[in-house]
C-alpha positions as CSV (number, residue, x, y, z in Angstrom):
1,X,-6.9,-14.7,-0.1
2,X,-9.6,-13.5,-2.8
3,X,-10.4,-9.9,-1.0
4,X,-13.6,-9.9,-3.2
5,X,-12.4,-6.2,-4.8
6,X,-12.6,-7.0,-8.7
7,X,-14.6,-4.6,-10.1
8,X,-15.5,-2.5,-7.5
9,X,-15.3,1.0,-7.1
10,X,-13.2,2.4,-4.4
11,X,-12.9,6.8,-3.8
12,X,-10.1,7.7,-2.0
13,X,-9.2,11.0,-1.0
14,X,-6.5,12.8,-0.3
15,X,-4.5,10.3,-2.1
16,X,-1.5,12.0,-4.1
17,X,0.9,10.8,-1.6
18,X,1.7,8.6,1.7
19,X,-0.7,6.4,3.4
20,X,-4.3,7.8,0.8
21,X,-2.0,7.0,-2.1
22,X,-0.7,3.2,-0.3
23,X,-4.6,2.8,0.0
24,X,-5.5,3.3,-3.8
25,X,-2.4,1.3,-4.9
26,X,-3.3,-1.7,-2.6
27,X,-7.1,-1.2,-4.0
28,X,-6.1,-0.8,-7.6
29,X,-3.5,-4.3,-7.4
30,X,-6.7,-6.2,-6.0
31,X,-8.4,-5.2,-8.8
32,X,-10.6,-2.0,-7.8
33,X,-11.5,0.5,-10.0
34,X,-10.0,4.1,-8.1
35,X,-11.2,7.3,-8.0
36,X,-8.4,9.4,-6.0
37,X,-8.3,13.5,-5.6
38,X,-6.0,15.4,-4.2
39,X,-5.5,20.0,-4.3
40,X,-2.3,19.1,-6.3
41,X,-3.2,18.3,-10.0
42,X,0.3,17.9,-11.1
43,X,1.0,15.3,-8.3
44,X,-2.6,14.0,-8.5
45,X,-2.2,13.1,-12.2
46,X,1.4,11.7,-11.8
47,X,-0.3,9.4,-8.8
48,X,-2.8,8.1,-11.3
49,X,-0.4,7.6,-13.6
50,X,1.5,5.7,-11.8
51,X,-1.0,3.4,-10.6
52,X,-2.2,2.4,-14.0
53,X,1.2,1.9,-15.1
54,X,1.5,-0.9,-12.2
55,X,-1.5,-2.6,-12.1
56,X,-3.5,-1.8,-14.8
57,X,-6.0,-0.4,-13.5
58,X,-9.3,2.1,-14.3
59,X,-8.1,5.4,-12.4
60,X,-9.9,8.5,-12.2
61,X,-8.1,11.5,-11.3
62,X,-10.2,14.4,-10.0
63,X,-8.5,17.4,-7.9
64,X,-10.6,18.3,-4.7
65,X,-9.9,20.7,-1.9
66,X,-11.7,19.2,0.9
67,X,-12.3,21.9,2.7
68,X,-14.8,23.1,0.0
69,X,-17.8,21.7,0.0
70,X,-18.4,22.2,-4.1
71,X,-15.3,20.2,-4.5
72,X,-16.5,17.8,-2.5
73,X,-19.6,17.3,-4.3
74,X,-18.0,17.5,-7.8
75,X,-15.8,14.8,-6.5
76,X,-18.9,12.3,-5.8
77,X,-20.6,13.6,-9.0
78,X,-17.6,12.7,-11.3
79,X,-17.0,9.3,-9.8
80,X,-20.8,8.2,-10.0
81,X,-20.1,9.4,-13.6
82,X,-17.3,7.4,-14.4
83,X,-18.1,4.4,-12.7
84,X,-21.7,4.3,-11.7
85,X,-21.2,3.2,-8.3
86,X,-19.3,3.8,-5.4
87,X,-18.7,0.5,-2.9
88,X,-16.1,2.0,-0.7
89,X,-15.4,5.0,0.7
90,X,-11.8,6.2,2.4
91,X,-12.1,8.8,4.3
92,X,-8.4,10.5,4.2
93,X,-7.3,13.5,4.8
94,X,-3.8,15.4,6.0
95,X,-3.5,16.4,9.6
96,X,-3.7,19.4,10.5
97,X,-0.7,21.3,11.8
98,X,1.4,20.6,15.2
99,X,1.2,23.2,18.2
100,X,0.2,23.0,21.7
101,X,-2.7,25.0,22.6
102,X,-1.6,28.4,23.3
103,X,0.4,27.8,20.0
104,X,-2.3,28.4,18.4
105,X,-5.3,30.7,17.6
106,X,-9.1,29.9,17.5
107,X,-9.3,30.6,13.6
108,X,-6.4,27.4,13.7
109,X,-9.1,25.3,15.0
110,X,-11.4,26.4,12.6
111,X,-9.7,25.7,10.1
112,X,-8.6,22.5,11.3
113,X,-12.4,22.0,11.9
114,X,-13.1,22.0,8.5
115,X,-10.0,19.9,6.7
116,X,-10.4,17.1,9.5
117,X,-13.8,16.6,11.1
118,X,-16.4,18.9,8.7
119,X,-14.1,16.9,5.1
120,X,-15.7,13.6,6.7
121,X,-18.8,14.6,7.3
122,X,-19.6,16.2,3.8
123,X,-18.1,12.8,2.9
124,X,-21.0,11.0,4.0
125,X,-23.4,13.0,3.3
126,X,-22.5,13.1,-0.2
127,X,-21.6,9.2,-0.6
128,X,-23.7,7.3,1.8
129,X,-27.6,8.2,0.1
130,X,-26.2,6.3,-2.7
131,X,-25.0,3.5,-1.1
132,X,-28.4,3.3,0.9
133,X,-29.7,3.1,-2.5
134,X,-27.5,0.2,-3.1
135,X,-28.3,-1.5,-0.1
136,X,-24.2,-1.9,0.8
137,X,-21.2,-0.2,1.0
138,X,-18.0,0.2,3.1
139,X,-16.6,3.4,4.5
140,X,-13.2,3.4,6.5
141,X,-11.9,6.3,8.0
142,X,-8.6,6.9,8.7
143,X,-7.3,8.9,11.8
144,X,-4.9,8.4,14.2
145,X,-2.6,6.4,17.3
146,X,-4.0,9.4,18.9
147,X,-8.0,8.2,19.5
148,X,-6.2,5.8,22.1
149,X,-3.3,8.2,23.5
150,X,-2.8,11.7,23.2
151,X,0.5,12.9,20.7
152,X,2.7,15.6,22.2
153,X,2.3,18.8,20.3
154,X,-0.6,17.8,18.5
155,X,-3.8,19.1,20.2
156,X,-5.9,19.7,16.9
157,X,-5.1,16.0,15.9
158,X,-5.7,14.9,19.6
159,X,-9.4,16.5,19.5
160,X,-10.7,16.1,16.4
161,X,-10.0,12.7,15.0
162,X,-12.1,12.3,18.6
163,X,-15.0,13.9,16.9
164,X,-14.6,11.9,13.8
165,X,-14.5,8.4,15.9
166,X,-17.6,9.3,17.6
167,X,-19.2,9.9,13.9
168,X,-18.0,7.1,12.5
169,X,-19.3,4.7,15.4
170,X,-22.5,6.1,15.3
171,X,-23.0,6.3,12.0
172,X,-22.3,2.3,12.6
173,X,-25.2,2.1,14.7
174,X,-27.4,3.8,11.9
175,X,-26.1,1.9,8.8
176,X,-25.1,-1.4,9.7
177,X,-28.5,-2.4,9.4
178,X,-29.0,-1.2,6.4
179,X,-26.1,-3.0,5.0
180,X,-23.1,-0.6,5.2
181,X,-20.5,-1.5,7.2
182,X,-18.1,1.4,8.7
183,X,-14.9,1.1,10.1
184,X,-11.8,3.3,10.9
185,X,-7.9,2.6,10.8
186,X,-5.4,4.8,13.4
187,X,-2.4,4.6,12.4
188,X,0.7,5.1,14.8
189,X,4.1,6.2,13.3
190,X,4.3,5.1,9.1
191,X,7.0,7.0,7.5
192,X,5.3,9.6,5.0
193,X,5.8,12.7,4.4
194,X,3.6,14.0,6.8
195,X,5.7,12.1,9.6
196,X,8.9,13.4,8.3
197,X,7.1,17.0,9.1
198,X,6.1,16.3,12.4
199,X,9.9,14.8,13.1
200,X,11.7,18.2,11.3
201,X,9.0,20.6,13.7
202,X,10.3,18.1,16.6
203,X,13.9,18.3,15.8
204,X,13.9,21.9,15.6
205,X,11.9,22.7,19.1
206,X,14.3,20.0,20.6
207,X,17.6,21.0,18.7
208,X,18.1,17.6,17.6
209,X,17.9,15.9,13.8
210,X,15.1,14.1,12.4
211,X,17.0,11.0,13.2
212,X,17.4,11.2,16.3
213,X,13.5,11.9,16.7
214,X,12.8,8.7,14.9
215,X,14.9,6.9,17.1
216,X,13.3,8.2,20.1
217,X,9.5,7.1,18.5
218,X,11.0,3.6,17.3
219,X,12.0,2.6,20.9
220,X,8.3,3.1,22.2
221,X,7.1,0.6,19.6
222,X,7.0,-3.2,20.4
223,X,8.0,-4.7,17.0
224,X,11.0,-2.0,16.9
225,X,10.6,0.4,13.8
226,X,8.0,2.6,12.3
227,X,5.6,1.3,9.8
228,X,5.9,1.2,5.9
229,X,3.0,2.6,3.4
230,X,2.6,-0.9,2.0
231,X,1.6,-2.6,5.3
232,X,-1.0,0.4,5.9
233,X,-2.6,-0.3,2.3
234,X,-2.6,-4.2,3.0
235,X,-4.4,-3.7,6.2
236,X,-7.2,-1.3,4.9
237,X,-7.8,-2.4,2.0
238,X,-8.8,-5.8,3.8
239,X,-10.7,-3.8,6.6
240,X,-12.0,-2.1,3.6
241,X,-13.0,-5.0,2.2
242,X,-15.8,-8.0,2.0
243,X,-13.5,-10.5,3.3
244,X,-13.6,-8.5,6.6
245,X,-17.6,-9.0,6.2
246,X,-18.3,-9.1,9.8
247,X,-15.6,-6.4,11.0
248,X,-17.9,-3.0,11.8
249,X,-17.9,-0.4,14.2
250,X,-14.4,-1.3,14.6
251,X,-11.5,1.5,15.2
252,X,-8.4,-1.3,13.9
253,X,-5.2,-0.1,15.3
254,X,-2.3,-0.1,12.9
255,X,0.3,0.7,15.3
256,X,2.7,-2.1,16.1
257,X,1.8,-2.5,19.5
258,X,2.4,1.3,20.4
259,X,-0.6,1.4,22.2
260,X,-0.6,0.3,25.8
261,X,-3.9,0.9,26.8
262,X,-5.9,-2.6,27.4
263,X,-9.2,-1.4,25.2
């Protein structure tokens, strides 16, 4: 299937490594132009590199905090440089940290304010007057199993990607009409990095091995294993895409039947 990606121009952030950097890749082999950022340069740079290397593809490299909102704006500014145009937006970020709630402090939730639900917002408000100029766009936002059911020991994850469902539905409402669809993608357990973290803090409050934790989240999943960074990037970059034209205002589930709940 023609994904209708050649030539567009795709920001991604937070995509150095695990499911931002499967997004780009999947982007970049349908023919997208990527701009990816990440605080890392040295891993940023070796990402981009590596992308060109196996698809050929225009990369752009920019290193961003998004927790600053300068960055955030320079990150927009050097893109629309580059490229003129930005058609689709990922929204990507990395979770904040694990902890039930008297775990944690109120300047934890602060911060986890600004790197999950505040990053998103500055997002838009630096991408979407452009693509209102354009008269299209796509943005996808990606969050988490845990819109549908609450993760054990996650409470920041658990309440904010919330927040950034309830923007990203309403900001359906607002720009559909104006012809920019906006989407989001939760995914359950897909080996990364990030999920080997949340297994090692497991393992260590249960006195267990990461293995065994895996095992425990495998047999809660219908098709029987986690899920790999490839099969994430397929299944944005369609949702991402104009072959998923009339998906919108849609929160796509990439969980492998994990979730039980009917709606």
């Amino acid at each position: 299937m023609d994904l209708g990606l050649t030539d567009k121009v795709v920001l991604a952030t937070a995509a150095s490594k695990g499911l931002g950097k499967a997004a780009a890749m999947e982007f970049a082999r349908q023919g997208a132009r990527v701009a990816i950022c990440a605080r890392s340069e040295q891993q940023l740079e070796t990402t981009a590199e590596e992308i060109r290397n196996q698809t050929g593809a225009q990369v752009l490299a920019a290193r961003a905090d998004l927790t600053k909102p300068a960055d955030i704006e320079s990150l927009v500014g050097m893109t629309l440089n580059r490229f003129g145009q930005i058609d689709i937006l990922v929204i990507n970020a990395g979770g904040p940290p694990p902890g039930n709630f008297l775990d944690l402090k109120p300047e934890d939730w602060q911060a986890a304010v600004n790197l999950t639900l505040m990053s998103a917002i500055r997002l838009c408000y630096a991408v979407v007057p452009h693509m209102l100029e354009r008269g299209s766009g796509s943005i996808i936002a990606t969050q988490s199993v845990s819109i549908k059911e609450p993760v054990a020991n996650l409470i920041l994850s658990n309440s904010l990607r919330m927040a950034v469902i309830g923007l990203m539905k309403s900001l359906a409402n607002e720009l559909g009409p104006k012809g920019i669809r906006v989407n989001t993608i939760n995914p359950a357990w897909t080996w990364t990095e990030r999920v080997q973290q949340l297994m090692a803090d497991r393992a260590a409050r249960n006195r267990t091995t990461i293995e065994e934790e895996a095992a425990k989240i495998t047999t809660e999943i219908p098709l029987g294993r986690m899920g790999n960074v490839e099969e994430y990037g397929r299944a944005i970059v369609w949702l991402a895409s104009p072959a998923a034209s009339f998906i919108h205002g849609h929160a796509l589930m990439f969980d492998g039947g994990a979730t039980k709940a009917a709606l």
